[in-house]
C-alpha positions in Angstrom: 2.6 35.2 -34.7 0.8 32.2 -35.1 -3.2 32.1 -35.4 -5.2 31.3 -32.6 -8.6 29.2 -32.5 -10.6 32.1 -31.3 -12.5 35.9 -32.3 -12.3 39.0 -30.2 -15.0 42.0 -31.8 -14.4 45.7 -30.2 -17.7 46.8 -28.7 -18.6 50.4 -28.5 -21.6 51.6 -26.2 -23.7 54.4 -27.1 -26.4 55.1 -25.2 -28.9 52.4 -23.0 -29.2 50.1 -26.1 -27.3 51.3 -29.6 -23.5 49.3 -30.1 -21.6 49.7 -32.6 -19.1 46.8 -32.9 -15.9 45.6 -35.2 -14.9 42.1 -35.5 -11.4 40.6 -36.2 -12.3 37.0 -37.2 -10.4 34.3 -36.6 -12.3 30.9 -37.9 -12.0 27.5 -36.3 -11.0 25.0 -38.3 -8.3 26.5 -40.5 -7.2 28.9 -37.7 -6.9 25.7 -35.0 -3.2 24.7 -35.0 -1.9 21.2 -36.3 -2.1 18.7 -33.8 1.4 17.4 -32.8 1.1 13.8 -31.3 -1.6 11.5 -30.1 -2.2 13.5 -27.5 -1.3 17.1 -28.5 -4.7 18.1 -28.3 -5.4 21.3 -29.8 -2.1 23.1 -28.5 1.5 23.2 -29.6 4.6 22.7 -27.7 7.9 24.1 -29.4 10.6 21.2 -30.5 13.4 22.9 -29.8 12.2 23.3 -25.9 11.1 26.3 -24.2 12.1 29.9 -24.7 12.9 31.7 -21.2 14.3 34.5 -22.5 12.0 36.9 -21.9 12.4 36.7 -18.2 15.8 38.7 -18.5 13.4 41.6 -19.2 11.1 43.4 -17.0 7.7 42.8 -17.2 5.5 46.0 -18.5 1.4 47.1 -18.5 -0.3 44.5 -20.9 -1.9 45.9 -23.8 -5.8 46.0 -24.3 -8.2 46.6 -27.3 -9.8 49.6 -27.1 -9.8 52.2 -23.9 -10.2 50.3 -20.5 -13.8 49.4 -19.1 -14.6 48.9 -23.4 -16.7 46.0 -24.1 -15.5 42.9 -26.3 -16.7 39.7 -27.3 -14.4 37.2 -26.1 -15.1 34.3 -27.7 -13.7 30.5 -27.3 -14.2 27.2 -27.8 -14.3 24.1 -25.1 -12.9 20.7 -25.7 -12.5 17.4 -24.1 -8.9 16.7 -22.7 -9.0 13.0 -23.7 -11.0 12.9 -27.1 -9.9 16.6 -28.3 -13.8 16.9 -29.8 -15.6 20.2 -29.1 -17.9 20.2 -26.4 -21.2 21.8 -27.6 -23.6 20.8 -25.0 -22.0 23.2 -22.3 -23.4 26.3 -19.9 -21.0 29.4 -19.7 -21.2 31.9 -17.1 -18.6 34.6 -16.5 -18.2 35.4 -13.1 -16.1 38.0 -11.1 -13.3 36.9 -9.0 -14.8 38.1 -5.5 -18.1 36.7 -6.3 -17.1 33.0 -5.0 -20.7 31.7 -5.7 -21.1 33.5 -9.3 -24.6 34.7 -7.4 -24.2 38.0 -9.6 -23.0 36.7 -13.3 -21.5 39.7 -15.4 -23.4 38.5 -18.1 -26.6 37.7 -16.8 -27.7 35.0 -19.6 -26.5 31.3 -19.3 -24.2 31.2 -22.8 -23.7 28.1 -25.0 -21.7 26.9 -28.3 -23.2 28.1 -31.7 -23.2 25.5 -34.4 -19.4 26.3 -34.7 -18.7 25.6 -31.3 -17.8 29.2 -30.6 -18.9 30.7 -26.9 -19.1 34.6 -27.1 -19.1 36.2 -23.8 -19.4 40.1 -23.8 -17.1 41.4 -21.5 -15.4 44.3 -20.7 -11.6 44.5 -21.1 -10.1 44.6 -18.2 -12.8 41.9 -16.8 -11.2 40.1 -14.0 -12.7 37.1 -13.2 -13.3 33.3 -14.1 -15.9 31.4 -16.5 -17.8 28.9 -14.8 -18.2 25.7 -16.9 -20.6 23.2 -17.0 -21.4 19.9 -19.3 -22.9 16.9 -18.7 -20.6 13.9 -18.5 -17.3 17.1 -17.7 -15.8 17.8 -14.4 -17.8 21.0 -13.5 -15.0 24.1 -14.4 -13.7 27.3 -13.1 -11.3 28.6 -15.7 -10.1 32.2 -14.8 -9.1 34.5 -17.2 -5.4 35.5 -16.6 -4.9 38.3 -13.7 -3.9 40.6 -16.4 -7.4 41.2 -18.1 -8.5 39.9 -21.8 -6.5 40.4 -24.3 -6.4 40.1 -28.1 -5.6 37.0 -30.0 -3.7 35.1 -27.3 -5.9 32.3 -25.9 -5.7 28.8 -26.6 -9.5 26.6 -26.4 -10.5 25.6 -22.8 -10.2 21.7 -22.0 -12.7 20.3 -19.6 -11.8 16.8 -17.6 -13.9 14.2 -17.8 -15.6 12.7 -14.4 -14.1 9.6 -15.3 -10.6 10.5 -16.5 -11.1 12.6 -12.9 -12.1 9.4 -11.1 -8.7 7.3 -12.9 -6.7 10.8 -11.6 -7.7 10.4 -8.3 -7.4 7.0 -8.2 -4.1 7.0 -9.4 -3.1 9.3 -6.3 -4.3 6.8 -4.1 -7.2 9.4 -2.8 -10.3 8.6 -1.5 -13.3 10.6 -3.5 -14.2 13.8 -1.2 -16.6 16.2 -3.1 -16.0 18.7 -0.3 -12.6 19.1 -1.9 -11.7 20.7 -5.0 -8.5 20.8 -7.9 -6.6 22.2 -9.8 -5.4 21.7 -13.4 -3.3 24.9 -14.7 -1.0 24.7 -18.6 2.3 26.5 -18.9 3.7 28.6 -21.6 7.0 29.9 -22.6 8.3 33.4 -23.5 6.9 32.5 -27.3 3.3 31.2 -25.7 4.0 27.3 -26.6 3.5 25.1 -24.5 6.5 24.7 -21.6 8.0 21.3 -19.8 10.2 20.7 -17.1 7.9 23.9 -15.1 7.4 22.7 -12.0 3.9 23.9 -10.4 3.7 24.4 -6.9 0.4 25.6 -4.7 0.4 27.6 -1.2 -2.6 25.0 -0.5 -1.7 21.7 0.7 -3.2 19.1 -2.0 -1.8 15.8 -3.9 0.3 17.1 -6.8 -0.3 15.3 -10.7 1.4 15.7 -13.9 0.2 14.8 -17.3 1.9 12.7 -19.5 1.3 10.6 -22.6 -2.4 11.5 -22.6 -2.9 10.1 -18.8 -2.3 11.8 -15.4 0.9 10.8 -13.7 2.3 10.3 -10.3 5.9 9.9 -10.9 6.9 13.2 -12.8 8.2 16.0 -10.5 7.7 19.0 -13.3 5.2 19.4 -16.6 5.6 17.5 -20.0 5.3 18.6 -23.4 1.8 19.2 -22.7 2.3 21.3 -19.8 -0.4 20.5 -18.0 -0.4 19.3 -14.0 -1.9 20.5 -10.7 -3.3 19.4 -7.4 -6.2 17.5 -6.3 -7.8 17.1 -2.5 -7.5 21.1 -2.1 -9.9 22.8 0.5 -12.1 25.1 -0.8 -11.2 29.2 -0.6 -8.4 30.7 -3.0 -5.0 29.0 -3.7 -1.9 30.8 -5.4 -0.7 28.4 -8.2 2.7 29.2 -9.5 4.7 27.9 -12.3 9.1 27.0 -11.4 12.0 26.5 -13.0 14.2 23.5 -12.3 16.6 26.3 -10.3 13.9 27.7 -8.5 13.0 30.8 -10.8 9.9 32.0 -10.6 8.1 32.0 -14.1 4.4 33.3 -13.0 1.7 33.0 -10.4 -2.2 33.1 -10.4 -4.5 33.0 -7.9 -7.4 30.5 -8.5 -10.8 29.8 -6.8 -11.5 26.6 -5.5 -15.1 24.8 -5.5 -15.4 21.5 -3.7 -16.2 19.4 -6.7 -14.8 21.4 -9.2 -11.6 21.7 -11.2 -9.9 25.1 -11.3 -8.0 26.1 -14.2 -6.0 28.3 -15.6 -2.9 29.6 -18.2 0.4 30.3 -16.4 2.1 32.8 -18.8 5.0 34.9 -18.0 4.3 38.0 -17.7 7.3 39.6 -19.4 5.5 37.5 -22.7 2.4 38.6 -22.1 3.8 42.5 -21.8 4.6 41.7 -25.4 3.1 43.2 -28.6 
């Protein structure tokens, strides 16, 4: 298994205010994989196309550090989508699911990047939920943790849109701006968690549909790139199941995201037989 750009730390409660925590560390910087392209960012895609082989099997429980309801730190780092540099100036929240407004943050502090870039979020592990993201300059983010809970060693960094590489998206769907509305920008993996193409992402809300592709949003592709990153824009607000296809209609995964007008939505669609998966 490759490394990935992030640390997860085991936290054990004792008592009202004594923890007891263990760390595996993995640093940024020589953990981060190669780049692979001028606009690979920081994530890989596999050159021998995606793996879909793990969809033959059934999908089983996820594993989780520790018991479930333990606490650990889940920490990531936040770049750009079009300059790949780490976002430090950034607000973090972690927010569940049913609380639409984040009115009641699980972790009641506003987080931000250490010197490192790092985020470290304390949550529990089988947190279900979404971080609410916000930078000056970024289109404001809702990035929800996959429906299966945290897990160990699997995420890849977070990537924020710029308002204007969202103001050249929607121009290039021939939108007029509507803040009321909201959108969604989820990344596809194969069965060996790189990066998938030709995954065609579909919504159950009605909203203009985008692909990415060589480093600008595109109109004219019907399914993801090497990147593996599209969505929707012009979505009403409320909840919208995104779901990641097959050219033959096979069903690789589905999510269900929260939509803000004004805000992006984002997620990782993984299959789940992968993510089942020591």
């Amino acid at each position: 298994m490759r490394a990935f750009p992030f640390r997860v730390c085991v936290w054990t409660v004792i008592g009202a205010a004594s923890v007891v925590m263990g760390c595996t560390e993995y640093k940024p910087g020589t953990d981060m994989p190669a780049l692979k392209g001028a606009d690979s960012g920081p994530f890989l895609s596999s050159s021998e196309g995606p793996d879909w082989s793990c969809l033959e099997q059934p999908a089983g429980p996820a594993q989780q550090l520790g018991r479930v309801g333990d606490y650990i730190v889940y920490s990531v780092q936040i770049t750009d989508l079009s300059t790949r540099a780490l976002i430090l100036d950034v607000d973090v929240r972690a927010c569940s699911l049913t609380d639409v407004d984040c009115k009641e943050p699980v972790v009641p502090v506003v987080q931000r990047p250490n010197s490192d870039g790092w985020v470290n979020l304390p949550l529990r592990n089988n947190f279900q939920g979404y971080l609410e993201l916000k930078s000056p300059g970024e289109l404001p983010q809702l990035f929800h943790v996959p429906d299966s809970g945290l897990r160990t060693m699997r995420d890849y960094p977070i990537v924020m849109i710029s308002e204007d590489v969202y103001v050249a998206l929607v121009t290039t769907l021939k939108l007029t701006p509507d803040s009321t509305l909201g959108g969604v920008a989820v990344r596809t993996f194969d069965c060996k968690d790189a990066l998938a193409e030709g995954v065609a992402i579909k919504s159950d809300m009605v909203g203009a549909p985008w692909y990415w592709a060589n480093g600008a949003p595109s109109t004219a592709l019907q399914a993801t790139d090497s990147q593996g990153l599209g969505g929707f824009v012009g979505i009403a607000p409320g909840f919208a199941l995104s779901r990641a296809t097959l050219p033959d209609g096979t069903e690789i995964t589905g999510q269900t995201l929260l939509v803000r007008g004004g805000w992006m939505s984002t997620g990782f669609l993984r299959p789940p037989q992968a993510i089942a998966l020591p």
